[in-house]
N, C-alpha and C positions, 0 to 999 in steps of 0.2 A: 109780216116777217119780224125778227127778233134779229138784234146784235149785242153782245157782252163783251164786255171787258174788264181784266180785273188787273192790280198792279201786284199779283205774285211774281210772275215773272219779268226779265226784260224786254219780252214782247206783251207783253201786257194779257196774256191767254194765261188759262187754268193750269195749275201746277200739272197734276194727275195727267191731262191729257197731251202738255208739252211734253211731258218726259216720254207718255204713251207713244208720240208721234217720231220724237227724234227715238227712241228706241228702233224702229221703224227705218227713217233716213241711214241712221248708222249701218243694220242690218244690208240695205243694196251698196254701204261705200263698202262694203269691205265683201261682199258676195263674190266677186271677181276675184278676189285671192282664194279662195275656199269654193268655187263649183266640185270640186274631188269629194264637198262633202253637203253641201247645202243645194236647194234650190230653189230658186223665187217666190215663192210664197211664206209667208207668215205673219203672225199678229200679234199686237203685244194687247197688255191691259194693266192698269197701276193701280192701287188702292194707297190711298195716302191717309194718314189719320191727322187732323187737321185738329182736331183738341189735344195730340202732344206734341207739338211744335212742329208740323208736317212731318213730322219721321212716315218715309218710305216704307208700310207695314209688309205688300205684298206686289212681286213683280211677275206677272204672267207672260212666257214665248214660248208661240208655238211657233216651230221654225221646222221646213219640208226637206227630207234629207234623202241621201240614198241609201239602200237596203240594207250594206253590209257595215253602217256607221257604227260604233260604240257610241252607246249613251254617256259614257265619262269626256269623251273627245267633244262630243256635241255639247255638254254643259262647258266645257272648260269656254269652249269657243262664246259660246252666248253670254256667258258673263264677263271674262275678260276683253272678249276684241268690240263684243255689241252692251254691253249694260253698262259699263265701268266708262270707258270714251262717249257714251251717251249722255250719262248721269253729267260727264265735266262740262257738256257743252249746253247745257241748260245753266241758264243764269238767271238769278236769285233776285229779286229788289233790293236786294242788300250787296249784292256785288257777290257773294258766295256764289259755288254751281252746288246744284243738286245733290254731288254727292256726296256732301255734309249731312244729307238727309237720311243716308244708306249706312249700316251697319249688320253686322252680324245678328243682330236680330230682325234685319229684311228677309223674308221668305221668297226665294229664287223659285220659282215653280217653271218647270221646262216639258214642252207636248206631256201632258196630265193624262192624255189617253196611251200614252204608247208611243208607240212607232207613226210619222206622221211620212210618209213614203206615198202615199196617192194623193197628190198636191196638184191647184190650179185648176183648169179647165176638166183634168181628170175627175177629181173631187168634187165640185160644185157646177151646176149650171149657169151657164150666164155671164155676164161679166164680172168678175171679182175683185172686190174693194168699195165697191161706190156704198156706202152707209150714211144717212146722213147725220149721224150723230157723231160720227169719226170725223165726217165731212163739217161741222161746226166744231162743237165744243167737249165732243167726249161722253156727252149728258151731262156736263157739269151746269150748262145753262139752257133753256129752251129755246126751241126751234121753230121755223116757221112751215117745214115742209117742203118749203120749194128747190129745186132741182137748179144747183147753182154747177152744171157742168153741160148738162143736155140742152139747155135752150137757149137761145140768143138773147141779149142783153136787152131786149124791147120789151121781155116778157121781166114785171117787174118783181115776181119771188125770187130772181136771180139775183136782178140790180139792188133791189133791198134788202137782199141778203149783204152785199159786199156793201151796202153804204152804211145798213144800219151798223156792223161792224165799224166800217172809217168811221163814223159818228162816238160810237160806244168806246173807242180805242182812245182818241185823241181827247177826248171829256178826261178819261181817267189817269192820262199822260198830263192834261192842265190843270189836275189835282180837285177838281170838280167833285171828283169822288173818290172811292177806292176798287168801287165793287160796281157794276153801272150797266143796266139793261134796258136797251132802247126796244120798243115797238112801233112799228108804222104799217097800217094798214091802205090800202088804196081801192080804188073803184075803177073798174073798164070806162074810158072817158073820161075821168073826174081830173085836173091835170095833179093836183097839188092831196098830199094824204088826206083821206076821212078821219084817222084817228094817230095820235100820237100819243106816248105813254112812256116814262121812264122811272124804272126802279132803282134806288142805289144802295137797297138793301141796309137802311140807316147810314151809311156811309158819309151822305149827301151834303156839302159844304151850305146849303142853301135845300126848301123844300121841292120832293121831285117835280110838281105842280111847275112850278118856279122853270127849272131847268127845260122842262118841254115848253114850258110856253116862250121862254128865252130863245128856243131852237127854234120854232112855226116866227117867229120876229125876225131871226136874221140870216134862217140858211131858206135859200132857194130849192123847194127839196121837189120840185116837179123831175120827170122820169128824162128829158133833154137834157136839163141842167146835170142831174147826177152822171147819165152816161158820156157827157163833157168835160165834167169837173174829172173825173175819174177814168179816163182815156178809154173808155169801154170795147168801141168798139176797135182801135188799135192793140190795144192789148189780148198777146197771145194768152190763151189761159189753159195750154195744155201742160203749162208746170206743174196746173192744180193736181194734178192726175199723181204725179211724185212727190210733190213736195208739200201736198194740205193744202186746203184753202186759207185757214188764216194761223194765225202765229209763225208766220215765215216773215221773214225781213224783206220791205222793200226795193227794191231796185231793178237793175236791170241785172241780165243773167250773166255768170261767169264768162261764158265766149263774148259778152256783148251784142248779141245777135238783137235778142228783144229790144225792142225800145223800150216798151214799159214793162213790168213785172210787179206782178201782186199789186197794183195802184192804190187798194183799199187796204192795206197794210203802212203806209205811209204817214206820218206825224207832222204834217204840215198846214195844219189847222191848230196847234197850241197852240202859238203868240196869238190867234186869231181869239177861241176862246177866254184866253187868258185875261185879253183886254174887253170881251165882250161883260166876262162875270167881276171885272174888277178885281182883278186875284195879283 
């Protein structure tokens, strides 16, 4: 399994696919005032050009509406109530939001085909949404495959999903790197990984070599230990379903109901590595 992390944003996740995701969040807060014209389905997608100063090149939504909508009322909506409050609430490394990034020369693209009116279960088979590339990183970083919603936390493409991330997050939060991808492989029975690997895409305060062998020295990374250290199995994980698997803030949830939420979003391993690499 793979986990990345990068310090463009305040959660430490890919530009492109934050703003992809909270585009997304924004879309169901504000659904409930607008059913007269929208309905539960749609998707966004971001192209960011990362050689001019991340300028926001292209903003993709398709958003499921009813029949007798005006495509002028449906753009007004998608840009002002869902792009524009999205764009603000993506934050920068720099303390800026996002949409310092948007200008007049962002191309707004709204349903490309048409009319998007056979929406949800109507339109596709199956359950809709689970991708795993939405479900990590966007494609911005590689994946491992494994199914981090459908299997219990014993099966480890799940748990190595969520750990290599808290791994790859918390490295690039104690300034280890900028840019930082873990791999751990394991075996049926074996208790502790076969193979460990980390890329920091030259970023790396020290060689990558250096840093995985650092990590197999002092984190306990058997499948007990990670689903303990990371509340696994108390932890509800049907947030993931609304609110992404990662780049969402840790804690518990608005009503407080959860005890734990997102565990492996959590920054409580810095002072830890901080004092481990001498930083």
């Amino acid at each position: 399994m793979f986990g990345f992390a990068s310090d463009e944003t305040k959660e430490f996740y890919p530009l492109a696919a934050q703003i992809a995701n909270e585009l997304m969040r924004q879309y169901m807060r504000i659904l409930p005032e607008n059913t007269a014209i929208l309905y539960p389905d749609a998707k966004s997608q971001v192209t960011v050009d990362y050689d001019n100063n991340n300028h926001i090149d292209v903003i993709v939504i398709a958003a499921s509406h009813k029949e007798d909508v005006k495509y002028e009322d449906l753009y007004e909506i998608v840009k002002n109530q869902i792009i524009v409050p999205a764009l603000q609430n993506v934050v920068l490394k720099d303390g800026t939001t996002a949409e310092s990034l948007f200008d007049e020369d962002t191309n707004i693209l709204v349903n490309t085909t048409g009319k998007f009116v056979i929406h949800g279960p109507f339109g596709d088979a199956g359950v809709n949404g689970r991708k795993l590339a939405v479900d990590s990183y966007g494609g911005y970083a590689r994946i491992g495959g494994g199914n981090s919603h459908g299997k219990d936390v014993s099966k480890t493409d799940t748990t190595l999903a969520f750990y290599t991330r808290y791994l790859a997050k918390n490295l690039v939060a104690a300034g280890i790197a900028s840019k930082l991808e873990i791999q751990l492989a394991t075996a049926i029975g074996v208790a502790e990984p076969v193979s460990v690997a980390i890329d920091t895409f030259g970023t790396g305060i020290i060689p990558d070599a250096e840093i995985a062998a650092k990590l197999l020295e002092t984190q306990d990374m058997t499948l007990d230990n990670i689903i303990e250290q990371l509340n696994l199995y108390e932890t509800e994980r049907i947030s993931t379903n609304t609110q992404f698997t990662f780049g969402v803030p840790a804690g518990e949830t608005e009503d407080g109901v959860l005890k734990y939420h997102h565990t492996w979003e959590r920054l409580d391993k810095v002072d830890e590595f901080k004092q481990i690499f001498n930083l």
